[in-house]
Residue, then its C-alpha position, 0 to 999 in steps of 0.5 A: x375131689x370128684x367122687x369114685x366112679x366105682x362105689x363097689x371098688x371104693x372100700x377095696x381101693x381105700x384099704x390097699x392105699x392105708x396098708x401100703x402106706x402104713x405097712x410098718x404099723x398095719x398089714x391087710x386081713x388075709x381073704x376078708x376086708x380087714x386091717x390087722x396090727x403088724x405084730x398081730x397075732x400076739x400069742x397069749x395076750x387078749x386080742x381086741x377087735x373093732x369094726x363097723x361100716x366105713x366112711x368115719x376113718x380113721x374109725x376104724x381101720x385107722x385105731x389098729x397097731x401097737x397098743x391099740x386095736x389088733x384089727x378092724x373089719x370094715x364094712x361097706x359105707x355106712x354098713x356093718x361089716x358081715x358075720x363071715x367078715x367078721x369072723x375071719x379077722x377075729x380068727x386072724x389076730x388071735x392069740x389064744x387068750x380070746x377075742x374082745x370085740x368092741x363096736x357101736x350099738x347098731x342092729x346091723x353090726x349087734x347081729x353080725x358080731x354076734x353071729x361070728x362070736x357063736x361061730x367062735x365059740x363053737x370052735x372054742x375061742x372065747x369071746x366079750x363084747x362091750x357095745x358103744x352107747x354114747x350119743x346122748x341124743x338117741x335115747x333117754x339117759x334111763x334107757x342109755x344101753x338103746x343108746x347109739x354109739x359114735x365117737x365115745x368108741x374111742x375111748x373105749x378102744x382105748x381103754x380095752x387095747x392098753x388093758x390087753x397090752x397090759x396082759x389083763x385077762x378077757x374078763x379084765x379087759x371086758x370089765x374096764x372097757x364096759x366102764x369106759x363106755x359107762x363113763x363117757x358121754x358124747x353129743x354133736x352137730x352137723x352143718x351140711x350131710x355128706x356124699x356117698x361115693x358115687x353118688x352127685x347129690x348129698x345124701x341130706x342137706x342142712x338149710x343154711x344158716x341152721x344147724x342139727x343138734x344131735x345128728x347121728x353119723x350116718x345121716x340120722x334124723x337129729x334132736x332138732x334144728x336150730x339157727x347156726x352159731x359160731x364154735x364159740x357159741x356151739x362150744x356152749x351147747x355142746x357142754x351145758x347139754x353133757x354137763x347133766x348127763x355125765x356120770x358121778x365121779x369116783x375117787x379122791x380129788x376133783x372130777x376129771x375127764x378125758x376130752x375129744x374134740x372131735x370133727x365130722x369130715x369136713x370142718x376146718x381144724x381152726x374151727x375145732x380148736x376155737x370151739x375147744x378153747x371154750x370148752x376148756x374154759x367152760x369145763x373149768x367153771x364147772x370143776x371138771x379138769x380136761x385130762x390129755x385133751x384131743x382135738x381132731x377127726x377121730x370118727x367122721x362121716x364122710x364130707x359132713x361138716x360138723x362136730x361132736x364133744x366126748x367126755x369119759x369121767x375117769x377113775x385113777x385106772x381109767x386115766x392110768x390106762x388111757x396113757x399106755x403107749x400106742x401108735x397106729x396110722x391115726x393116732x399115737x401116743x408118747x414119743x417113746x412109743x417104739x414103732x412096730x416092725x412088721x413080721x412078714x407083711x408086705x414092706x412100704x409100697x409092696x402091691x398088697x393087691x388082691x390081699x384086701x378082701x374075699x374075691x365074689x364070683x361075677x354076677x355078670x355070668x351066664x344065668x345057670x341053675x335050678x330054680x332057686x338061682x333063676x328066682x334069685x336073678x329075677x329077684x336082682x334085676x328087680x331090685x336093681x331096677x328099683x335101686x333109686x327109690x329103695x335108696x329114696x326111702x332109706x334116706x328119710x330117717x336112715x343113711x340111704x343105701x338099702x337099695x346098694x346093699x341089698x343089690x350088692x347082696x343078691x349080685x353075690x346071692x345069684x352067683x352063689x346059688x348058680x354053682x349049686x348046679x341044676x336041679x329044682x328038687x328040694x335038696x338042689x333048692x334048698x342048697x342053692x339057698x343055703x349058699x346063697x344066704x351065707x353070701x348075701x349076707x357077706x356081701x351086703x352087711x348091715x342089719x339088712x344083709x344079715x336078716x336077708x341071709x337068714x330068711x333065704x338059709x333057714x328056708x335053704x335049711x328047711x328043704x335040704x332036709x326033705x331030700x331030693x323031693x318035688x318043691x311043693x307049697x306043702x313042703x316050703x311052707x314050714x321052713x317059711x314059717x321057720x324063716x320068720x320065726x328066726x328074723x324075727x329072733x334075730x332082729x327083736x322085731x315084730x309086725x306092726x313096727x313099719x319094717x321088712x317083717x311087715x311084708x313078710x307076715x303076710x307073705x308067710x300067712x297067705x303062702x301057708x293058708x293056700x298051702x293047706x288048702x291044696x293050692x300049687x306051688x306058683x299059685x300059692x307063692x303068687x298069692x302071697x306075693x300079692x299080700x306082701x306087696x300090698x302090705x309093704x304098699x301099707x307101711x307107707x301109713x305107718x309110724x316106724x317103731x324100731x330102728x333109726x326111723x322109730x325116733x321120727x315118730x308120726x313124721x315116718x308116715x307117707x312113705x314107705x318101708x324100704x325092708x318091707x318094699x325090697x321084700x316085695x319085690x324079691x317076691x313078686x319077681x320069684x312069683x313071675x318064674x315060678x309061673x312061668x316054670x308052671x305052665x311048662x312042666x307038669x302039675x305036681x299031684x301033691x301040690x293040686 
């Protein structure tokens, strides 16, 4: 099937067709990108909320209903969904008993779930999260919590909905899903890379007659290439690689395990239940018996053909709560499982329209506002210029849409700041700024689009505070400084680890070096704007120390950071209009 012509309409678009057809089972989030159980809120019991980007349906919209999941955020392709997003369809399913949040170790989805899990609790509900670590092909079994997760969240799921269902307390709930992921163990190969939506080209390819051992679902660099085999051949690899690595098991009788056998997107169903023939057979010769086995698409990544093999080692209540009763679009268990009845949500085929998703102000308005929303448009038409490449250098060790989300991010950041209305003071600034980090961040996701949103409100924060005083290089320099100090907090990151931070540490240097030395504002910005470009220029000959692009190691040079070159670029263009500004108003005395 040819592509979506509009990749923006794509995550919208594929909500409605799932809730209008599934509206027995599922209803729309009000006002956020979201699918919440038909009975959902259910008062008094633990609500157990998933999420992360989409293109791997039916994770996660697709796990949500009776006995599973009380709803899914969705995020954009391959990108965690927002704090804001977030926060609304926790707020939307719950029933006063808290919130369990279950999603995969990602730095995008860490930030954003954590961010709406404070917001929570500031208003007093309760939350737990238990991350997904199962892949054992991205970190070492001494350090397995670095680990990323993938279709092992299943099992975590899983295990936390049937515990909510069966009245389980927050902590109970926590307890057994933590376990889950303790016990389960996953390890994959692909056969081909997968398409995003709008796009002609594959975002990887895989050479043919060669397979990815340990590729990770959004195109992440795998362990090593190796010639393709057969499913029977690949059943082989698959178990004698998770074999060491599953966990002792614990309780009276032989080891047993639950089994997914799970497809990638585009990898035919006879395929799977060839390979899963060996698997069994070959779990057998090692003592271990196949509990409730499952051979299917679980978590996908788009078209990508390929596989993957979970294992969770169970203990009586594991395998006691595995078999609870569930039904939801994707998956149901027991026949007896009664279907739910919605409770005034939209009946089968109703147009549930404009239910799915926050409506965002145009980006295509007039340009209006103070200073803050003409640099914030600047700053999108240069990104958007550039959004080819960002997406080029995205794909050498990552799922290649940094340059989609961040120009979706300023789209939503310019119209934001324009209703602050005109004014170039600090306060006018500075609130421009604040709404336009907390939209940023909503629209663009991921571990980009939160950082991004707290560089640009922190530095909003900072000069709403001064009043409505003249913007000088003085007075933004601090909250710059501050801006810094909160990404890097938030990210765990620091210079040196070929990163946006990398552009940024010499843009706050050089800013607040001019700053003290009594340089106007355009000049001071200029200039630091000159020493991030360079800088994100140097990355090129860096190895990358943090995040996906870490595990290609020496590979990394020769390229460089997108964070670091989409920072540059928002810079420079800010620069150009506050020195086009400066040679037509006055000189600011303090800023001389």
């Amino acid at each position: 099937m040819p592509s979506v012509e509009d990749p923006a309409a794509f995550k919208s678009s594929w909500i409605r067709g799932l809730v209008g057809s599934y509206s027995r089972l599922v209803a729309p989030v009000p006002d956020a990108y979201g699918v919440m159980s038909a009975r959902s809120p259910e008062q008094g019991r633990v609500s157990v909320v998933i999420g992360g980007g989409c293109g791997h349906y039916p994770a996660f919209a697709g796990l949500v209903g009776p006995g599973l999941a009380d709803a899914a955020v969705v995020g954009d392709v391959f990108t965690s969904p927002s704090a804001e997003q977030v926060y609304r369809t926790a707020s939307a399913v719950d029933g006063g008993a808290g919130v369990f949040f279950g999603y995969g170790n990602y730095s995008g989805d860490v930030m954003h779930f954590g961010l709406a899990a404070r917001r929570l609790a500031a208003e007093g509900v309760d939350s737990r999260t238990v991350l997904v670590t199962d892949d054992v092909a991205s970190g070492s079994a001494q350090d397995s919590a670095q680990r990323r997760g993938v279709a092992g969240g299943f099992f975590v799921f899983r295990i936390a909905a049937a515990a909510a269902a069966r009245g389980y307390d927050l902590d109970g709930v926590a307890r057994v899903a933590a376990r889950a992921n303790a016990m389960t163990r996953t390890f994959g190969a692909a056969f081909s890379g997968c398409t995003l939506p709008g796009r002609d080209e594959p975002l990887f390819t895989v050479p043919a007659g060669t397979m990815e051992l340990g590729l990770g679902i959004h195109g992440e660099a795998g362990l090593r290439r190796v010639p393709a085999q057969d499913p029977a051949g690949l059943a082989d690899v698959l178990v004698e690689t998770l074999l060491p690595e599953l966990p002792e098991p614990s309780g009276a009788g032989g080891p047993r395990a639950a089994v997914l056998l799970n497809g990638l997107g585009q990898t035919p169903y006879e395929d799977l239940f060839i390979c899963y023939d060996r698997v069994h057979r070959r779990l057998a010769q090692a003592g271990i018996a196949a509990h409730r086995p499952e051979v299917g698409e679980f978590v996908t990544s788009l078209d990508m053909a390929g596989l993957s093999l979970s294992l969770m080692i169970l203990d009586d209540e594991l395998a006691d709560l595995y078999g609870q009763p569930c039904q939801s679009p994707a998956y149901t268990m027991a026949p007896d499982a009664e279907p739910a009845v919605p409770r005034s949500r939209p009946a089968p085929g109703a147009d549930v329209g404009t239910a799915v998703g926050p409506e965002h102000t145009s980006a295509t308005q007039p340009a209006s506002g103070g200073a803050a929303a003409e640099a914030l448009a600047a700053a999108l038409a240069a990104v958007e210029s550039q959004e080819q490449e960002l997406g080029r250098l995205d794909a050498v060790a990552g799922d290649g849409d940094h340059g989609q989300g961040i120009v979706r991010g300023l789209h939503a950041a310019a119209a934001a700041a324009r209703t602050a209305g005109p004014g170039d003071d600090a306060e006018a600034s500075g609130r421009a700024l604040l709404l336009a980090g907390t939209a940023l961040a909503d629209a663009a996701g991921g571990a980009s689009g939160a950082l991004y949103g707290l560089l640009l409100t922190e530095i909003g924060g900072g000069l709403a505070e001064a009043g409505p005083v003249p913007v000088t290089a003085k007075l933004i320099a601090p909250s710059v400084e501050a801006a810094f100090d909160a990404v890097c907090e938030l990210g765990g990151g620091a210079p040196g680890e070929k990163t946006m931070l990398d552009a940024l540490a010499p843009f706050r240097d050089t800013l607040v070096e001019h700053a003290a030395a009594g340089a106007p504002l355009a000049a001071a910005w200029s200039a630091a704007a000159d020493a991030a470009t360079g800088a994100a220029r140097a990355t090129a000959d860096m190895p990358a120390k943090r995040g996906r692009a870490a595990r290609l190691g020496e590979r990394g040079r020769g390229h460089a950071d997108p964070g670091a070159t989409s920072l540059a670029l928002m810079a420079a263009a800010a620069a150009d209009v506050l020195s086009a500004r400066s040679t037509t108003a006055e000189s600011d005395p303090e800023s001389r």
